[in-house]
N, C-alpha and C positions, 0 to 999 in steps of 0.2 A: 504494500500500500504506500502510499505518497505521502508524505507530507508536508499539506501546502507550504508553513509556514518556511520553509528550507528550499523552496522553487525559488528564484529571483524574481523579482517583478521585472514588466514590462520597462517601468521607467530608470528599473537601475540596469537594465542591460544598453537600453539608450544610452542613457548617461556613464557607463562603460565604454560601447562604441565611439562616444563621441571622443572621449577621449582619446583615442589612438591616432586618429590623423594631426592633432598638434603636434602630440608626439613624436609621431613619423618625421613632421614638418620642422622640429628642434634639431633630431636628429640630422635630418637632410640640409640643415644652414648651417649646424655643426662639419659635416663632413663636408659640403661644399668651402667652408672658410677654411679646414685643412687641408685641402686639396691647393685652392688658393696659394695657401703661402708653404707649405713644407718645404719646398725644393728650396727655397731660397734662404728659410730658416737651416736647412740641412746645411749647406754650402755655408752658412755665417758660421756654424759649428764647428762644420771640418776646418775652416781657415783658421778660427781661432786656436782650436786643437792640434794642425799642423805648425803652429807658429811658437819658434822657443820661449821656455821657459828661461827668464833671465835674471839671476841670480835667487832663483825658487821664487820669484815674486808672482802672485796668481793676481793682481793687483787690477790688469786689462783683459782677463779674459772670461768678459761675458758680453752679452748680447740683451738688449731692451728693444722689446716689440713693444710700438705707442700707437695707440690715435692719433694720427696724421694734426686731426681735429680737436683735440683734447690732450693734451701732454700728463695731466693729472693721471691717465686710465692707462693704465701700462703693466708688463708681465716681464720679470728679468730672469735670468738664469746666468750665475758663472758658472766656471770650471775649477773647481780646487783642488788641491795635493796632488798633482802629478794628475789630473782629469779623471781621477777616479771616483772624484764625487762633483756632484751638482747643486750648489747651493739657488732655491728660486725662491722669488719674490713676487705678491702681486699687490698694487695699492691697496691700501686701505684706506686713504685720505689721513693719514699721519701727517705726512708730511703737508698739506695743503694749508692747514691754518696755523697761526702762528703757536707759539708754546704756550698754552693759559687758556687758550681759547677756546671756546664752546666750538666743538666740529663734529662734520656730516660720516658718516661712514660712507664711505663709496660701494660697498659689497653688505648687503642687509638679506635676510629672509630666508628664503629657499635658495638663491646664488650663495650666500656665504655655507650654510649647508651643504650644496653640494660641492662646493671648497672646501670643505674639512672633507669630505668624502674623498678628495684628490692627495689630503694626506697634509692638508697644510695648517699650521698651528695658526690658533683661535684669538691667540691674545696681539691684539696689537697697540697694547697700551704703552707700547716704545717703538712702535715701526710701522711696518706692512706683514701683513699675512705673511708665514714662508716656511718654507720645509727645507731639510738636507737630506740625501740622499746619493747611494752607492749607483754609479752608470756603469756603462762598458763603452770606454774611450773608444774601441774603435767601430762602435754601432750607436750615432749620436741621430739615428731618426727618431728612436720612441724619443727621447729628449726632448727633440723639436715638435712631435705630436703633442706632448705635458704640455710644453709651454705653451702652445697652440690650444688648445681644451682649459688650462688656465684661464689664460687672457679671455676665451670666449663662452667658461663659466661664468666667472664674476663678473663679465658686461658683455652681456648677449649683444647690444644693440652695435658693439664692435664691427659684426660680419657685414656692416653695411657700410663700414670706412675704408679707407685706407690706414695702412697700416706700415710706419715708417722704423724701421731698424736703426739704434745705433750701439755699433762696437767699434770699438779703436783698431781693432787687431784686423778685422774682419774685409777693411777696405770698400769701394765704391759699392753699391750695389752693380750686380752684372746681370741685365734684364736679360740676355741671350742665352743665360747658361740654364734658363727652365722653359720647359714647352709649355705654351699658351693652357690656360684650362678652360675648355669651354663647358 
C-alpha cells in the first residue's frame, strides 16, 4: 500500500525541476569563464614557475586575476618554497576601507559559503579570505582552474568582465598563444 503522505506533491516536484536549469545555467557560465581564461592563466603559471628563483626569494611569483572594471574584486595565487605550494587569496574588502572603519564585505551568503567549500579560511578580520596548499609544480592547470572557480565563486557577476592579469614575472600578455573560445 502507498502512503500518501511520503508521494511528493505536484508542486515540490515543480519546484525541484525548476531548479535544475539555473543550475545547469551556473554551471555552464562557470565553465564557459574557464574555458575563457585557462590557457592564459596556464601560460602566466608556467612563466612564473619557469623563471629562477633568486636568492630563495618567492617574493614575485604570483599572478592577480582582476576586474578589468573593479580592481577591489580580484583572486591571487603565489608560488612558494621551491613551487611546491600555492598560497591564494580572494578579497574580502579588507583592504578597501580604511583601518577603523565600518566596511562592506565583498563575498557574503551562499558565495562566501561556497568559498569555504573551496577550502579557504573564514576569518578575515586581518586580510582576504585564503588558503595554502601543497601543488604539483609541474601540472599548474588545476591551479589555474582554483583560481578561476575562486574568482568566479565569490563574484559571479565577474564572467561578464574582462578580466586583467598582473604578475611581474609572467610578462606581456600573448593573445596568440590560446585559440579563440567560441
Amino acid at each position: 500500500m502507498f502512503n500518501r503522505s511520503r508521494l511528493p506533491t505536484l508542486a515540490g516536484v515543480l519546484w525541484l525541476a525548476a531548479g535544475v536549469p539555473q543550475a545547469e545555467a551556473v554551471t555552464d557560465a562557470r565553465e564557459a569563464f574557464a574555458a575563457a581564461h585557462q590557457c592564459e592563466l596556464e601560460r602566466i603559471l608556467n612563466t612564473i614557475r619557469d623563471a629562477p628563483i633568486e636568492g630563495g626569494d618567492d617574493q614575485n611569483r604570483f599572478v592577480i586575476a582582476v576586474d578589468a572594471r573593479n580592481p577591489n574584486i580580484y583572486a591571487q595565487c603565489a608560488l612558494e618554497d621551491g613551487d611546491a605550494f600555492a598560497y591564494c587569496e580572494v578579497a574580502s574588502g579588507f583592504y578597501v576601507f580604511p583601518e577603523g572603519a565600518p566596511r562592506e564585505h565583498l563575498v557574503v551568503g551562499q558565495r562566501l559559503a561556497d568559498l569555504l567549500g573551496l577550502g579557504f579560511d573564514a576569518d578575515d578580520a586581518h586580510g582576504n579570505y585564503r588558503r595554502r596548499f601543497r601543488i604539483d609544480r609541474f601540472d599548474l592547470a588545476p591551479l589555474a582552474r582554483f583560481l578561476l572557480d575562486a574568482l568566479i565563486t565569490a563574484f559571479p557577476q565577474i564572467a561578464r568582465d574582462r578580466i586583467d592579469y598582473q604578475a611581474p614575472l609572467a610578462g606581456r600578455p600573448d593573445p596568440g598563444s590560446c585559440a579563440p573560445v567560441s
